[in-house]
VOTILUM-691763 format. One record per residue (C-alpha): x, z, y; residue number from 1. Coordinates in nm, 4 decimals, m for minus. Example, Ala and Ser with C-alpha at 12.3 -4.5 7.8 and 13.67 -1.06 7.14 Angstrom:
x / z / y / resi
1.2300 / 0.7800 / m0.4500 / 1;
1.3670 / 0.7140 / m0.1060 / 2;
This chain:
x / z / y / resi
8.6343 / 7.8774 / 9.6193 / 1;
8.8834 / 8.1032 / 9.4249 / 2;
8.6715 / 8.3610 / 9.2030 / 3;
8.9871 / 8.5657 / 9.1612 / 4;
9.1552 / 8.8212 / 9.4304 / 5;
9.5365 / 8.7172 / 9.3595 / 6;
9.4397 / 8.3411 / 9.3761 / 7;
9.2405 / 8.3856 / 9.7193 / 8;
9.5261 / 8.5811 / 9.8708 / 9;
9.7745 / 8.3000 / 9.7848 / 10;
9.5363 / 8.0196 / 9.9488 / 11;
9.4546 / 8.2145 / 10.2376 / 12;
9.8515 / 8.3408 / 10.2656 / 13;
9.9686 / 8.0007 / 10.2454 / 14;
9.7310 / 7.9229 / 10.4925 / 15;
9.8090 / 8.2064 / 10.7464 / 16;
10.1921 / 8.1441 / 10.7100 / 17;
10.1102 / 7.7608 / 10.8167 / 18;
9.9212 / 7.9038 / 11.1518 / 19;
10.2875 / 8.0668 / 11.2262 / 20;
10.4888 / 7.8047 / 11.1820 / 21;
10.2830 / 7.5838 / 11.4266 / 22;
10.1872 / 7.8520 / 11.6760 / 23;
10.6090 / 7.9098 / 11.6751 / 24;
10.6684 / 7.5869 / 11.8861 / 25;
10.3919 / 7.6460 / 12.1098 / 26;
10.4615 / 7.7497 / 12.4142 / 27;
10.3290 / 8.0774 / 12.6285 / 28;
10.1929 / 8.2251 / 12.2686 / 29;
10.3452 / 8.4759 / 12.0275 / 30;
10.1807 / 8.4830 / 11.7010 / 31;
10.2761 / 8.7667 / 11.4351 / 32;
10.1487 / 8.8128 / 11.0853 / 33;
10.1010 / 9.1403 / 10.8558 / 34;
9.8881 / 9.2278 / 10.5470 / 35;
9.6849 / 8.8919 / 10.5880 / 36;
9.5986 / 8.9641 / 10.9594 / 37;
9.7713 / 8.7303 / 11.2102 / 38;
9.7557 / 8.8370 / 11.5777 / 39;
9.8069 / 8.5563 / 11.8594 / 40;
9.9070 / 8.7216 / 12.2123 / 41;
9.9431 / 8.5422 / 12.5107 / 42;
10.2572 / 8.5944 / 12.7504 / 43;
10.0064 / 8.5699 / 13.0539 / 44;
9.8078 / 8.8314 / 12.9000 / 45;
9.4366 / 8.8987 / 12.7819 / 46;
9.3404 / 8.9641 / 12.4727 / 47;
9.4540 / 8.8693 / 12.1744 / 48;
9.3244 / 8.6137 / 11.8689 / 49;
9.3307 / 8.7147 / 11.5625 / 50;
9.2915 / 8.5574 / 11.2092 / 51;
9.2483 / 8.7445 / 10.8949 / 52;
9.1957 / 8.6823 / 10.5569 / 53;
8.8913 / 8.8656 / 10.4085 / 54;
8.9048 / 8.8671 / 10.0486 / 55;
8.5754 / 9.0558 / 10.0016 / 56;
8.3961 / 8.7755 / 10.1456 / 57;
8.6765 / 8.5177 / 9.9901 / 58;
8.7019 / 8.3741 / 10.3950 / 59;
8.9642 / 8.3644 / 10.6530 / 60;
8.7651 / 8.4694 / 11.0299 / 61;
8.8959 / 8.4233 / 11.3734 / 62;
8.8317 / 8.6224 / 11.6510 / 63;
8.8978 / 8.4451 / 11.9887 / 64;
8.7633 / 8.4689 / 12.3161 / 65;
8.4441 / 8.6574 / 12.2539 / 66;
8.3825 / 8.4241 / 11.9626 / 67;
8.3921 / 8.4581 / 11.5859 / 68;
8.3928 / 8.2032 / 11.2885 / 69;
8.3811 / 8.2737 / 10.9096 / 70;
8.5903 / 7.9779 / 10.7316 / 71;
8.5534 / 7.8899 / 10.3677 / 72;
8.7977 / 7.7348 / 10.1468 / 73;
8.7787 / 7.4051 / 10.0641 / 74;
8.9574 / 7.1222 / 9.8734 / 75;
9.1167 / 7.3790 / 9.6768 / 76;
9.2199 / 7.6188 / 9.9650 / 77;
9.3741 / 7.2907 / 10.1516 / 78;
9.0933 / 7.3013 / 10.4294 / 79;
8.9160 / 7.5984 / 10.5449 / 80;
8.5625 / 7.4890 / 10.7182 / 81;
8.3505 / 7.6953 / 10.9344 / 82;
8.0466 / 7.8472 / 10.7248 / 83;
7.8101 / 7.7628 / 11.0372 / 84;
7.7490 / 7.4453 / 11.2650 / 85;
7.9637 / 7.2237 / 11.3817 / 86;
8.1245 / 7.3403 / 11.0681 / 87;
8.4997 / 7.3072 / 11.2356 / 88;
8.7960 / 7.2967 / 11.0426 / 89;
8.9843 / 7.6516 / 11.1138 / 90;
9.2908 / 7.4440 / 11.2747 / 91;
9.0559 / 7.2349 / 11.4513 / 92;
8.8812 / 7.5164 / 11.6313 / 93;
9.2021 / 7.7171 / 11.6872 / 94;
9.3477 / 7.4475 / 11.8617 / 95;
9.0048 / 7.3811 / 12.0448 / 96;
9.0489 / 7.7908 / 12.1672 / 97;
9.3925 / 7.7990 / 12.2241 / 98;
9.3571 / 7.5107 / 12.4360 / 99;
9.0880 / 7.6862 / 12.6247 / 100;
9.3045 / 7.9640 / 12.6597 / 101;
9.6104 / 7.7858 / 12.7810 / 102;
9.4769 / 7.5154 / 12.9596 / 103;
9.6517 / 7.2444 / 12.8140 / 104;
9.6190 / 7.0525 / 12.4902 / 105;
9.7349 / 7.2314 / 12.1633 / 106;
9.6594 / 7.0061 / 11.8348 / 107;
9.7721 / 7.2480 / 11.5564 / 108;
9.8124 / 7.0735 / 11.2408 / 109;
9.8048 / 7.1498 / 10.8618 / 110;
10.1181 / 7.1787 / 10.6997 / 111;
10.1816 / 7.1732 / 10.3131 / 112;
C-alpha cells in the first residue's frame, strides 16, 4: 500500500478512470466521476453505485445494492482486493453487481 497521500490518489485515480472507460460501452448504465467519487446510475432507474477513493483509510469502497466492500491496493495499486471474505477483486465484484443489477452478464476488465 502507498504510505503517501499524492501516491494513493494517483493509484486509486488511475484506477477510477479505468471503471469509466469500461462502464462507457456498457449498455443501460451511465457512470460519472468527480473528486475521486464515481457514481453509476442506471437508465431504468434505482439507486445508484458508487465507488470512491478513501485516502484516510488508503481504500477504494463500493456501495451497491445495499452492499459495501472496502478494497485494498495490491500489486502496486494494479489490483484492488476486498479487505473481507471472498476477498473479490473490485472489478470482479462490480461486474458480479452490475450484472445483478442488469440482468445480463457484464465482465469489466482491468485496463493499463
Amino acid at each position: 500500500m502507498t504510505t503517501d497521500d499524492a501516491g494513493f490518489d494517483l493509484l486509486a485515480d488511475r484506477t477510477l478512470t479505468s471503471l469509466v472507460a469500461a462502464l462507457d460501452r456498457e449498455d443501460g448504465v451511465e457512470a460519472e466521476l468527480s473528486m475521486g467519487v464515481l457514481t453509476i446510475s442506471f437508465d431504468a432507474g434505482g439507486a445508484a453505485f458508487v465507488v470512491n477513493s478513501h485516502r484516510a483509510a488508503g481504500q477504494i469502497w463500493l456501495a451497491a445494492d445495499r452492499a459495501a466492500w472496502h478494497f485494498d491496493p495490491v500489486d502496486g495499486g494494479a489490483r484492488w482486493v476486498a479487505t473481507k471474505p471472498p476477498r473479490e477483486e473490485l472489478h470482479a465484484a462490480l461486474s458480479a453487481a452490475l450484472s445483478r443489477r442488469l440482468g445480463r452478464a457484464v465482465e469489466l476488465r482491468t485496463t493499463g
